[in-house]
N, C-alpha and C positions, 0 to 999 in steps of 0.2 A: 214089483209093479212099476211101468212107464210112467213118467211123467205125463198128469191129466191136463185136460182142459177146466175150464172153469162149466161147461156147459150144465153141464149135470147136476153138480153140485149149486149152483146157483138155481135151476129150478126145481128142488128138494128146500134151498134156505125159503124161496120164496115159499114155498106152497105152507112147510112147516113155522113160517112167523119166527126165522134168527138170522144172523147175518154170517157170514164165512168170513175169518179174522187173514188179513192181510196184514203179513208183519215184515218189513223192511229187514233184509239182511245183507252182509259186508263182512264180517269173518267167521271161524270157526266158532267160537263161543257162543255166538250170537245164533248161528245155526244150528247149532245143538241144543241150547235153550228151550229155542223156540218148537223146535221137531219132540222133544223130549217132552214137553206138556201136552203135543199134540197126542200123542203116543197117550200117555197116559191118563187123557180125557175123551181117547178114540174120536177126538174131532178132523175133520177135512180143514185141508191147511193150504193158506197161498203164500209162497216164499215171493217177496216182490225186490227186484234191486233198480235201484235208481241210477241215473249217467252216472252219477258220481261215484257211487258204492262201483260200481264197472271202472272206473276209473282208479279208484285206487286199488280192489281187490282183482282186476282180471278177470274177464266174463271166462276163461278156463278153469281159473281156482274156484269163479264164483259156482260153475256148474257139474264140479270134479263135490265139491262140500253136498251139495244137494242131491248131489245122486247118490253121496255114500251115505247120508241122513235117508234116503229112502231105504236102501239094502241094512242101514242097520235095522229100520222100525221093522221091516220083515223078518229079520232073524228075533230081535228081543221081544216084536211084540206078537211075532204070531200071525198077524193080518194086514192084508192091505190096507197103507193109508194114504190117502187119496191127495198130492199133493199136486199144485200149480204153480207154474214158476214163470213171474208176471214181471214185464215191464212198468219202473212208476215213472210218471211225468216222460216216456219221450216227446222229446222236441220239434222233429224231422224224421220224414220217410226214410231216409239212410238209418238210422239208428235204428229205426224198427226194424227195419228190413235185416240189418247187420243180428238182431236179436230174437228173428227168427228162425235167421238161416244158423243160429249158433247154439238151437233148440228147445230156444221159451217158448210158452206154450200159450203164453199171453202176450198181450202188449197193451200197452197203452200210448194214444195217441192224443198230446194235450197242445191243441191248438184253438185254446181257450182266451190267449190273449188276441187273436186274431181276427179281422170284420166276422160275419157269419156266414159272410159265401167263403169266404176264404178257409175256415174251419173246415168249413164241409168241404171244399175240392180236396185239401190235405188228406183229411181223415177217412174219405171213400179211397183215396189213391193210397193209403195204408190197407185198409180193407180188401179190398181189393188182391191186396198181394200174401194179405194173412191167412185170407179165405183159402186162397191159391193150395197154400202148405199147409193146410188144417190147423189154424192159430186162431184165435177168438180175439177181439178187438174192444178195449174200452175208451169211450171218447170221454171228451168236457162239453157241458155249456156252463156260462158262468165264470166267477174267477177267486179266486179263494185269495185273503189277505194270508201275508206271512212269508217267514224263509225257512226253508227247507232244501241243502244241497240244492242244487241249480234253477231253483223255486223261488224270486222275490218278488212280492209285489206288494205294493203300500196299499195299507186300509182305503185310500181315497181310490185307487186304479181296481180296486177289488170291486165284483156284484154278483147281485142273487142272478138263481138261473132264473129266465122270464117260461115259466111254464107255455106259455102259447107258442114259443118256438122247437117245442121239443119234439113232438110229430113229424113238424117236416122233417128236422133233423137226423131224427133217427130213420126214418125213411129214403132218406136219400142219401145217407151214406152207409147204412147197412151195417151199423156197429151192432154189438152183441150186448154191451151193456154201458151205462150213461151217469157219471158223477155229475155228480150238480151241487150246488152253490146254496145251504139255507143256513150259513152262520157258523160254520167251522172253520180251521183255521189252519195253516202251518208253523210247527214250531211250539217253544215251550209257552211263550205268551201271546195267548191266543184273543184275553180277555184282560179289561184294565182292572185293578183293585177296587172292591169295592161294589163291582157290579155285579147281575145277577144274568147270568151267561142263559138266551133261551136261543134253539134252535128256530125257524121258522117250519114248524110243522104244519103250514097250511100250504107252503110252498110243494111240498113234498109230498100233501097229498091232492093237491091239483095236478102234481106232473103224474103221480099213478096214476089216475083215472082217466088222462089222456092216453097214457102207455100202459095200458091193461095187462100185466104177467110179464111188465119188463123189469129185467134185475135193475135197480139203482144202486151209485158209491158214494160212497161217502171219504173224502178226502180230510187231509187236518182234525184226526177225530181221538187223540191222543189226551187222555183226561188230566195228565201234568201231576201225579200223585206227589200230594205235599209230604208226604215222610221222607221221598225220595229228595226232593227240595231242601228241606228241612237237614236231612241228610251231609248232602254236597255244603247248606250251608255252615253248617257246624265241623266242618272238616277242610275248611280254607275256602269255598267258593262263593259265587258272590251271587245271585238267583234272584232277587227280590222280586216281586211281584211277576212271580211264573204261575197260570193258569191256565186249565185245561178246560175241556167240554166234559160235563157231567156225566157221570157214567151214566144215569138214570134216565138221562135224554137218549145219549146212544143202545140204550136198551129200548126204550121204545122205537126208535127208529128202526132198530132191526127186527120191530114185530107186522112192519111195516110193509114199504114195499124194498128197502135198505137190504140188500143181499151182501153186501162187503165193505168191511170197513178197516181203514188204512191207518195203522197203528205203526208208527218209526221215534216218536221224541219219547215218549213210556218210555223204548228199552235201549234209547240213550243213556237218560236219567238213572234208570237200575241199575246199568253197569257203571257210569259215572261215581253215583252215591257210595255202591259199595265198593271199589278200590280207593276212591279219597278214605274212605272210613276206615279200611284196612292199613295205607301207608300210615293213617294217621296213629292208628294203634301200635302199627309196627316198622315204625320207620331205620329198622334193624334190616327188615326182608328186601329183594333184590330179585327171584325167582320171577318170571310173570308165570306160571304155572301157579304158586301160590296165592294171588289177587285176582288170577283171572277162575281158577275156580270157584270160589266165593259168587264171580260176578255173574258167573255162570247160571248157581242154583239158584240168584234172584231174578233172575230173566225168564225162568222155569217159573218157579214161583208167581210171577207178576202176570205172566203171559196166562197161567193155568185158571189164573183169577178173571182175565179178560173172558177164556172160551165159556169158560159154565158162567159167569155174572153178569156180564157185560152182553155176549154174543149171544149165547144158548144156543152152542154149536158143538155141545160136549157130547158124547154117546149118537154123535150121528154120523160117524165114519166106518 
């Protein structure tokens, strides 16, 4: 099976009340992980790589890995699985452009820090050219605190999306689907100690009912699992006060109008936690074949927990 668009599968999560898990990838482990739970919860899956992941891994290695992750889920598992291979955070028309003509299937075009005409010329003049070569477009309104590879912006420069601007928005640049802004975060500390982390679920459901059956993303939605913390810190690293967004909100969200959610510091963390915890145990070993398998099966493991618990996107591919 080719490489999908998101079109389909987004109005399937919509209609069915789960969300389609977006999980950042950047090597092999990471991509077999992630495809390997996919595989075996028969969920639809969006493979997203960031400037940066492109930057260190080469959008050729990056799309040589993803296409043998497709060809094997057809041999081992029997059936097509429906995979998309998404642009996170581009910056600039060049780089979209560069990453369609290079054969993602998505993009994303985040000119979120920018006035709101300015947003919108950008993001129609991506449009525009994704449309061109059959490529599906996600925009921003809003602006999400945190760092994430090429992603900084301070809690004071961050805001909600203002729901009243999102009609025109999407209207006039003719995006395919629309992340916005109701209290998530980039990165592994998203939330200060102590507090009681809530989404703004009225945000999200004023922009659905202005945008009737339009897919919404959700960005920064990485739940920060404290084992994995807990993990890293007991095996030399130093984490304190690392917090995610609660699973249980992002499970409502995706019964919502929340079609995809962007999941990258989780399968950081997974892998981080379990090779510190392996040198630690075996600071004998020297193989990365040996520590990266390990790191392997908790990325299967953690991701297979997000599709059925988190998404409810299991048994739908």
């Amino acid at each position: 099976m080719a490489i999908v668009t998101t079109k389909e599968m987004f109005q399937k999560a919509y209609d069915g009340g789960y969300a389609i898990g977006a999980f950042n990838v950047n090597n092999m482990e990471i991509v077999q992980g992630i495809t390997e739970a996919a595989i075996e919860q028969r969920a639809p899956l969006i493979l997203q790589v960031s400037k940066g992941a492109r930057a260190y891994a080469k959008h050729v290695y990056l799309m040589k890995l993803i296409e043998a992750a497709i060809e094997d889920a057809e041999q081992t598992a029997g059936f097509d699985l429906p995979i998309a291979v998404h642009l996170d955070h581009g910056d600039s028309f060049e780089l979209c452009k560069s990453c369609i003509d290079g054969g993602f299937s998505s993009v994303m075009i985040d000119a979120s820090g920018k006035p709101f005409e300015e947003n919108i010329a950008i993001t129609k003049q991506v449009v525009e050219y994704a449309h061109d070569h059959g490529v599906v477009v996600e925009a921003e309104l809003g602006t999400l605190a945190g760092v994430e590879d090429e992603v900084n912006v301070s809690a004071e420069d961050s805001s909600y999306t203002r729901p009243e601007d999102v009609q025109e928005f999407v209207q006039r640049t003719g995006c395919d689907s629309l992340a916005i802004a109701i209290g998530t975060s980039h990165g592994a500390y998203k939330f200060k100690p102590g507090t009681n982390p809530q989404l703004r679920f009225d945000i999200l459901e004023d922009v659905s009912k202005r945008l009737p059956g339009f897919p919404i993303v959700l960005h920064g939605s990485s739940s920060v699992p404290q084992k994995f913390v807990e993990m890293i810190n007991a095996n030399g690293g130093n984490m304190p006060g690392a917090i995610g967004v609660p699973e249980d909100q992002l499970r409502k969200a995706a019964s919502m109008a929340v079609c995809k959610i962007n999941i990258d510091s989780d399968l950081r963390l997974a892998m981080t936690a379990t090779v510190r915890k392996f040198f630690n145990e075996h600071p004998d070993k020297f193989d990365p074949r040996e520590y990266l398998k390990p790191a392997r099966a908790t990325i299967k493991d953690m991701v297979a927990h997000k599709l059925v618990n988190v998404l409810g996107c299991n048994g739908k591919a």
